[in-house]
N, C-alpha and C positions, 0 to 999 in steps of 0.2 A: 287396480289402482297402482301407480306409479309410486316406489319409493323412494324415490329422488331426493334429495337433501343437499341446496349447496354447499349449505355449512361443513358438513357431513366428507363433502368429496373435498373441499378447501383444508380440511384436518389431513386427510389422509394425503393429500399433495404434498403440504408441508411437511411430512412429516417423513415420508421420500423426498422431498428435496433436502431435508435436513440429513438423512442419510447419506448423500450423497456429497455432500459440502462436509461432514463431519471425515469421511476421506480423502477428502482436498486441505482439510485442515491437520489430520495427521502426517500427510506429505510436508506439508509446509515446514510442521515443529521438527520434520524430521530434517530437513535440509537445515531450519534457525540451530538447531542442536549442533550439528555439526560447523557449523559458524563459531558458535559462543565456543564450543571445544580452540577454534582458531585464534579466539582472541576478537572476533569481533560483536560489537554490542548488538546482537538484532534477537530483539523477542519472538517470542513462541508463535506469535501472529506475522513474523516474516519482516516487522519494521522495526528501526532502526528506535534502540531501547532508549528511552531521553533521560532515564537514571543516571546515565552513562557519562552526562553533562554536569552533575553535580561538581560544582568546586569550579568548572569551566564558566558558568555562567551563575550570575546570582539570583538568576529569575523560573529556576528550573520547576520551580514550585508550583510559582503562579501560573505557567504554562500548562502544567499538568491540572490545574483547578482547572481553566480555560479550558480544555478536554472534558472531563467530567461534567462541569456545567453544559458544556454545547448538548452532551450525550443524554442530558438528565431533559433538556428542552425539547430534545427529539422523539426520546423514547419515553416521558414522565409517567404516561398510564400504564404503562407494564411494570410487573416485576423484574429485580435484574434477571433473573432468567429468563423470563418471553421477553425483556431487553436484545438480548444478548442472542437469540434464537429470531430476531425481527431483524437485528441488525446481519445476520447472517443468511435472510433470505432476502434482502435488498437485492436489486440488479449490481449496484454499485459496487457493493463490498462482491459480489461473486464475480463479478467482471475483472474486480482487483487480483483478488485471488487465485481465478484462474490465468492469468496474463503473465502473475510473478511464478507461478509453476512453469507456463511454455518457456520462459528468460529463462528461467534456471536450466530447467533440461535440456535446451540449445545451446545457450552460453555458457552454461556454467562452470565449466572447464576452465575459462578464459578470463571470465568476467566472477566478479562479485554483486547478484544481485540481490537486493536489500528494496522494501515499502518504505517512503516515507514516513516520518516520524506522524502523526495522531495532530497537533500541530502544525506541519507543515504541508499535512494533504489540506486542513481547511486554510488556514494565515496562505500560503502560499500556490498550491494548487496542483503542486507535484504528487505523483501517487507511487512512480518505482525508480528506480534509479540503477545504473552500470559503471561500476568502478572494475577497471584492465588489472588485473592482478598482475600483467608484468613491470607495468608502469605507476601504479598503485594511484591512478588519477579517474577524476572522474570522466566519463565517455561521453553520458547525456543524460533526460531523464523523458520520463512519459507521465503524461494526464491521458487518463482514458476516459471513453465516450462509449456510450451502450446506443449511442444515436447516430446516422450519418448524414440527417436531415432535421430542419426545425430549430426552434428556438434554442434549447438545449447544448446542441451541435455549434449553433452560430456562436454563444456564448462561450463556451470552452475554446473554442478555433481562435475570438478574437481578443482571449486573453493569453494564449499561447504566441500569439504573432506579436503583442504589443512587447510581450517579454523579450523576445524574439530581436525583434523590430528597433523597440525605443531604449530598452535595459541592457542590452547585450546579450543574456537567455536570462536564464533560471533564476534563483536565490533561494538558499535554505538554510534555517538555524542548524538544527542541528543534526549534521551531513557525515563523514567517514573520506577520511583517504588512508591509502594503505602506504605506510612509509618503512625505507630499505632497513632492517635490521642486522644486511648484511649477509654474504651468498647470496641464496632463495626465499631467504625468509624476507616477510612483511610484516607488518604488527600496525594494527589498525589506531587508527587518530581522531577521535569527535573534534569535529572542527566545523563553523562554519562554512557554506562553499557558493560563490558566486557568479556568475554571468556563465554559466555551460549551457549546450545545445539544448532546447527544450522542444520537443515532439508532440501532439496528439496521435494516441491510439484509437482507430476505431473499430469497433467491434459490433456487430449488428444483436440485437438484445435475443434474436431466435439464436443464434448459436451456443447463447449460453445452455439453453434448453436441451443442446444436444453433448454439451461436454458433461 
């Protein structure tokens, strides 16, 4: 008799996949650490900290509720920890994830790359962003897609293009430019940032399987 168990093999996937993400995740805090040491605001998760906004905007609060509720609507039946272990085996958040590791390790010499704010990947629809460290402006930013066909695909493509298209590009609250301090140095700015290039990334959903 066969002792097969889907449940069984779905525990132990997960739980190598969580292995696996929990080193992409220490990558991450290790590149935001070295940020925050810079002066710029980007949490442990690689986005762009909205604490950081306090005193700049009066509503930093209720956006951050606006966060927490979405998170609470999506994930209500788990605890924060299989919350937080569900939300880090999504295609989406790994797709993210791994996307702002290949920016960093290519650009990252050059560029400042930073997740959108929590906030701004949903109100908005941005997920990473490139700010030129010699010019301390922003470059552009990317919505990623784990799809290159279908409903999905079509949706993301024709909010990127309207942005594109009808807005001028992008818009984000609460964004980063890196301003002259003078020499070499920069020192980072939470600032609103508007109408820049905006991109779809796509990524086919087997590759995540093999990063």
């Amino acid at each position: 008799m066969s002792s097969y168990r889907p449940d069984r093999v779905k525990i132990i996937a997960d739980r190598e996949n969580l292995e696996r993400i929990g080193k992409l995740r220490q990558f991450i805090e290790t590149i935001a650490a070295e940020y925050k040491r810079g002066g710029v605001p980007i949490g442990s998760d690689g986005r762009i900290d909205m604490s950081a906004f306090v005193g700049i905007y009066p509503d930093v609060d209720k956006d951050q509720d606006g966060v927490r509720r979405r998170f609470r609507d999506w994930y209500g039946g788990f605890s924060d920890k299989e919350a937080q272990e569900q939300r880090l085996l999504s295609d989406g958040e790994k797709l993210e994830m791994l996307i702002y590791v290949i920016l960093h390790k290519n650009l990252g010499s050059e560029f400042v790359v930073a997740r959108s704010s929590e906030h701004d990947d949903h109100i908005h629809g941005v997920d990473q962003l490139l700010l030129e460290r010699t010019t301390g402006n922003i470059i552009c930013a990317f919505d990623e897609v784990g799809d290159t066909t279908g409903a999905n695909y079509e949706k993301k493509a024709a909010v990127v293009q309207d942005h594109n298209v009808h807005r001028g590009g992008a818009t984000i609250k609460y964004g980063l430019k890196l301003e002259d301090e003078g020499g070499a140095r920069r020192k980072s700015s939470p600032q609103k940032l508007e109408t820049f290039r905006f991109f779809t990334w796509l990524c086919q959903k087997t590759a995540l399987k093999k990063a």
